[in-house]
C-alpha positions, -999 to +999 in steps of 0.1 A: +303-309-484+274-307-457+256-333-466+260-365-489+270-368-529+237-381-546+244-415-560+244-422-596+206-431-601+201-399-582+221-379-610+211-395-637+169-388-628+185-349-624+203-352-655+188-318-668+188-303-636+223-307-633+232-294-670+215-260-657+231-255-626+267-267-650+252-236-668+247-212-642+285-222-637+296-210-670+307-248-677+295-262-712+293-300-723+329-301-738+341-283-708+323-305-684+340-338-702+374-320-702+371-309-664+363-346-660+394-353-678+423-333-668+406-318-634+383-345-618+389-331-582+374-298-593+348-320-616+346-342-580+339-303-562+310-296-592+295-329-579+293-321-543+279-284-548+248-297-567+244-323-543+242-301-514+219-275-533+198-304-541+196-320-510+191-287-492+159-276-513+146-313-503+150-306-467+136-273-471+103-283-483+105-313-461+073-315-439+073-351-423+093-378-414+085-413-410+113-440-393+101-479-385+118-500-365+109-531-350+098-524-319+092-488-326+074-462-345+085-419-351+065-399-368+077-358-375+062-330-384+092-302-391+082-271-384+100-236-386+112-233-352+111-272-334+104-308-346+071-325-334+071-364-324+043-388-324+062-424-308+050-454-303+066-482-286+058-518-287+060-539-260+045-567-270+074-598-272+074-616-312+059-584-329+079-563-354+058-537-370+085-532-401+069-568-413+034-569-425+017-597-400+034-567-373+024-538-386-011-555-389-011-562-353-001-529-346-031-513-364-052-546-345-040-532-309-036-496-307-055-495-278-034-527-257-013-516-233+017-531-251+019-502-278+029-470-256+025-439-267+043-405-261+047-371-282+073-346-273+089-314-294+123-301-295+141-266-311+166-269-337+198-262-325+210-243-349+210-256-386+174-273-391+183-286-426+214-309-411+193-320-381+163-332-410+192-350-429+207-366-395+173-385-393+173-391-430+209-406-425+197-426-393+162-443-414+139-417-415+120-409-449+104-379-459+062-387-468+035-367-469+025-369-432-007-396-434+001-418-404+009-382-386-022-364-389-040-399-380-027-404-350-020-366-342-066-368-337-060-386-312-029-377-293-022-344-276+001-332-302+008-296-303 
């Protein structure tokens, strides 16, 4: 498995998704319960496939990243060859921008000196898709890329 079995919520919302790709299998309802039954490892094996197709079509069309922490602040853009990075850092002592009164005083005080700024890019190494899900695994969630393209005016973001 390359990346991580989708939990049971996560199935369930790709209930229909998952009896097509069971199809494209050649595996029916009744032979779905009775691989269950008699053969859960290769029912377990079914599982991990469609997670991995699912969770590799996500990362494909991934286009940012977002990851808060409380003294800190990444923001990606994936792109085809390298990831951009929009960081802040806060070093302003009591503030934690993952609570609201923080985040507020973030947005307050962009321009104090105790919110540091940097932007940097770096290549894939070799499989994009497992880097994407490494930050996914470490906090980072996939959005549409507002706070990015705000803060990318007034940066020198590449």
């Amino acid at each position: 498995m390359k990346y991580a079995r989708l939990t049971k919520e996560q199935f369930e919302e790709l209930h229909s998704e998952f009896i097509t790709f069971l199809a494209t299998q050649q595996i029916t309802a009744d032979e779905w319960k009775e691989l269950k039954a008699t053969k859960p490892q290769v029912a377990e094996e079914e599982l991990d496939v469609f997670s991995d197709l699912v969770w590799e079509r996500v990362l494909q069309r991934a286009e940012y990243l977002e990851h808060f922490s409380p003294k800190q602040l990444h923001l990606f853009r994936l792109e085809d060859e390298h990831i951009t990075l929009i960081a802040l850092k806060i070093d302003e002592e009591g503030i934690n921008i993952t609570t609201r009164e923080g985040y507020d005083w973030l947005q307050a005080n962009l321009d104090n000196d105790a919110v540091v700024y940097f932007t940097s890019q770096k290549k894939y190494k070799e499989d994009a898709t497992g880097e994407i899900f490494d930050l996914i695994q470490k906090g980072a969630t996939i959005t549409k890329g507002d706070l990015f393209k705000w803060f990318e005016r007034f940066m020198d973001v590449k």
